[in-house]
N, C-alpha and C positions, 0 to 999 in steps of 0.2 A: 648086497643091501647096505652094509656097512660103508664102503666105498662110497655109493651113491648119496649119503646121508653122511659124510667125511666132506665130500666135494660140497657140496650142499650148503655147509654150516662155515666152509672158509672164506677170509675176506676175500671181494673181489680186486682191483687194480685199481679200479674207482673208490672204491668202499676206503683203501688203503689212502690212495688221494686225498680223500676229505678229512682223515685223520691228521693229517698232516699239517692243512692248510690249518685246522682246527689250533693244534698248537703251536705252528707258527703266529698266527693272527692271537691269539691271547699269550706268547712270547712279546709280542708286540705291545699288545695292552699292558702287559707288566714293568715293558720298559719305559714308557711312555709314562705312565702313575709312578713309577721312581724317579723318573727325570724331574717331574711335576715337584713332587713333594720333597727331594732333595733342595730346588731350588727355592720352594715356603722356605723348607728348614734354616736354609743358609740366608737368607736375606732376612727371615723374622729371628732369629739369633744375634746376626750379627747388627741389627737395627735397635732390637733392646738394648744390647750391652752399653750403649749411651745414658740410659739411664739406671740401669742396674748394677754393671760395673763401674761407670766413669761417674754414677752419680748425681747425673743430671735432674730438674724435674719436669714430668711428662708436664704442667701448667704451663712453665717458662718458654718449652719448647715449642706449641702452640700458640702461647699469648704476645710473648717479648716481641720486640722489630730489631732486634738489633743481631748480624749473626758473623760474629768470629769468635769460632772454636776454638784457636789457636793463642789466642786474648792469653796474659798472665798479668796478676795471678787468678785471676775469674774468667775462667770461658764463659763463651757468650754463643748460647745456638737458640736462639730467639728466628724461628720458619715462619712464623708470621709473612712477613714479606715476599716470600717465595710462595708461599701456598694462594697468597692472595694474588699474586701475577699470574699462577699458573687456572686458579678459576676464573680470572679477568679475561684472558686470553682466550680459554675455554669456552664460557658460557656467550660472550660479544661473537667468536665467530660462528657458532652455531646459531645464537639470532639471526646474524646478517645472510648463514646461506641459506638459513630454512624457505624463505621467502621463493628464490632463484632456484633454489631443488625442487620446492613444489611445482614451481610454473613448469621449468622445464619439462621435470616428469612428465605432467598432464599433455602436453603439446606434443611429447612422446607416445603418448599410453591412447587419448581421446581425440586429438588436433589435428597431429600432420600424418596419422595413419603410414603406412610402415617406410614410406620414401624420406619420413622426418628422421625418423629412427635408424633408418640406415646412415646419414648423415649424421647425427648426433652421439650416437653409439662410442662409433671409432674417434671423438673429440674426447669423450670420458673416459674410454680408455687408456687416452694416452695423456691427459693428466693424472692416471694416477698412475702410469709408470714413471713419469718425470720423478728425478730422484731429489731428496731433500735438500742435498747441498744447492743443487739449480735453484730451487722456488728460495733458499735463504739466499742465495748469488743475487737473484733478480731481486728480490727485496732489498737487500743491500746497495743497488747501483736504481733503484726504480722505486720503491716505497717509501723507503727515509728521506731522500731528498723531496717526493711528494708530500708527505707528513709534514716534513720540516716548513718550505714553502705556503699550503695551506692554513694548518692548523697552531705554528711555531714550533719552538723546542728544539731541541737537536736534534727531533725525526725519531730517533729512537725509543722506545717504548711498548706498552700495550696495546697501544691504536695501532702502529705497525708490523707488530705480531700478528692482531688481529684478521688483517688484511692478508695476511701471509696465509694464516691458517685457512679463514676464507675460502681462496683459491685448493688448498689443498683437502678439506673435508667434504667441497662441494662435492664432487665425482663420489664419493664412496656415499652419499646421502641420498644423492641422486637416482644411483644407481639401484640402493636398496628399498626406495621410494617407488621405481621402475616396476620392482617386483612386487612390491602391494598392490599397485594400482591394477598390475594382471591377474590378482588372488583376488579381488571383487569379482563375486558370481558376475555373469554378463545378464541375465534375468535383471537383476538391480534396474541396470540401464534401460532396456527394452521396456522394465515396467512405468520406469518414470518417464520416458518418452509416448507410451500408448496412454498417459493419463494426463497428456497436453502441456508437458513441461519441457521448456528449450534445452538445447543441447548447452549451455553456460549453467541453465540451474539445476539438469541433469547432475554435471561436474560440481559445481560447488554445495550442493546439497543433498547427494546422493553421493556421490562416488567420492568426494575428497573423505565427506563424514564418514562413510565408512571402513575407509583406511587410515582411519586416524592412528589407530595401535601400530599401524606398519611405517605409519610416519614416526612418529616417538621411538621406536625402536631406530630407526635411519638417523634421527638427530641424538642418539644418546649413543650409537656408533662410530659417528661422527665427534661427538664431545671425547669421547674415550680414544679417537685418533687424534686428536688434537692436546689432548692433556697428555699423552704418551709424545709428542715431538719433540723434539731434542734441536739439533743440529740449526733447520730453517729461524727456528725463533732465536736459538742463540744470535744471532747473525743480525737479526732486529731489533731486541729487547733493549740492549743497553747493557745488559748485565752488574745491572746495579742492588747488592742486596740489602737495598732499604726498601719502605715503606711507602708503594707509590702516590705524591698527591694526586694526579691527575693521569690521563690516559697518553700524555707526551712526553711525561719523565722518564727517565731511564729505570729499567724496572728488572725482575729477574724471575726465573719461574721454579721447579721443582729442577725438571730435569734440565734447566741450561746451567744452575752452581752444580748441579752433579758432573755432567760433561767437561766443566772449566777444573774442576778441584781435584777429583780423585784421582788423577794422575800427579798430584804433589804433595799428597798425605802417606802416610807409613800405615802399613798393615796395625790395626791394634788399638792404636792413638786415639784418642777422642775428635781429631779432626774427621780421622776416618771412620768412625764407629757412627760420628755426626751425620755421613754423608751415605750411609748405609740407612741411618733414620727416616732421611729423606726419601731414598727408595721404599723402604715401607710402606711408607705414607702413598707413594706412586701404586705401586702396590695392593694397597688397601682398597683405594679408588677404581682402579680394575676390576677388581673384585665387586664392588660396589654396581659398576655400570653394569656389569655381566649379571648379574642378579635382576637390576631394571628392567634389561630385556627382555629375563625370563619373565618376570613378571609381568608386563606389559605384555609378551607374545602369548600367555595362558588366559590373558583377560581377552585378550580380542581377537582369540580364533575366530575366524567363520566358521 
């Protein structure tokens, strides 16, 4: 009896298995939350220290136009300039593709029924494999001298970035637009077509409206890959860190003076303690979009 009630109460092979996977997958989650929070810790550390050790003031830092660190005997980190290219850039190409991701989507989702889709699918997917240096190459030798030509200037600028990014947020807006418009119940549709309404005002007033939350969520994904680019827009901008008058001047963003500078600063220095500030700020903003979407995606579950 004992035996049979021994055998009984031991794990099995499975039982042991699931043990395992158990703390490996939360070995996992713990590295993963260390990874996380060491990298807050070290970029929100080493981001204050400009104002804390180096003395800076957080006002100047946001307000000023003017940004050299390196400046004696007054440093000068006046981000004005940079924050303001890098929401210029941000917010222009998110207008410009929200328009083209809608349509798309819908000719995708309501239009051209699934032979559109087969065809369009594999075009978004492979812009958004194309890598950054390409879409800044092709802006460098194709958008500046268009800008330039056009609108004047030396081409380089905001408008040119814009264009850049344009091309490169469509596909991820697009794509996550794609996927709202399959999360509208399909009753929606059925019921505004049995109550004598066309298939255009089915779409525009039934099924766009109520994926509006999953479009907001796709353009503020989209704003958040565009304000995180580096490389393409360097290539465009100008890289200029002044104060841009216009959408043709040479202009600069958060992360193209980070990409150009911190390979010429010293560990420590307020040049670099400057350009850590900056990441923060980068930083910050991430955090900020990823909040919107939560909030956005809680308000407009179906």
């Amino acid at each position: 009896m004992d035996a049979v009630k021994t055998e009984l109460m031991k794990k099995s092979k499975a039982s042991r298995q699931d043990q395992r996977g158990k703390l490996i997958s939360l070995f996992c989650i713990f590295l993963i939350m260390l990874v996380v929070l060491s990298i807050l810790y070290m970029i929100t550390s080493k981001g204050l220290a400009t104002f804390f050790e180096n003395k800076m003031s957080f006002t100047d830092f946001f307000t000023k136009k003017v940004w050299n660190p390196s400046a004696k005997p007054q440093p000068l980190v006046g981000a004005l300039p940079m924050i303001v290219g890098s929401f210029g850039v941000t917010v222009l190409s998110a207008i410009l593709a929200a328009p083209f991701a809608i349509a798309t989507a819908v000719f995708m989702t309501d239009i051209s029924g699934k032979r559109g889709q087969a065809i369009l699918q594999p075009v978004i997917e492979l812009l958004v494999g194309i890598p950054s240096v390409v879409y800044g190459f092709i802006g460098l030798t194709v958008v500046v001298p268009f800008t330039r030509a056009v609108f004047g200037g030396t081409g380089f600028g905001i408008l040119s970035g814009t264009f850049v990014l344009f091309v490169m947020v469509l596909p991820t807006v697009t794509s996550m637009y794609v996927d709202s418009l399959k999360a509208v119940p399909r009753f929606y549709r059925e019921a505004s077509l049995a109550l004598g309404a066309t298939r255009w005002q089915t779409i525009y007033k039934v099924i766009i409206r109520a994926s509006i939350p999953g479009l907001l969520t796709a353009i503020i994904f989209g704003m958040a890959r565009a304000f995180g680019e580096a490389l393409a827009v360097q290539m465009v901008i100008g890289n200029a860190s002044i104060l841009p008058q216009d959408l043709v001047s040479p202009a600069s963003t958060l992360t193209s003076v980070l990409t150009t500078g911190i390979g010429n600063t010293v560990l420590g220095t307020l040049p670099n303690n400057a350009l850590w500030s900056l990441a923060l700020v980068l930083l910050l903003m991430s955090l900020v979009f990823n909040l919107l979407t939560r909030f956005i995606g809680k308000k407009g579950a179906f």
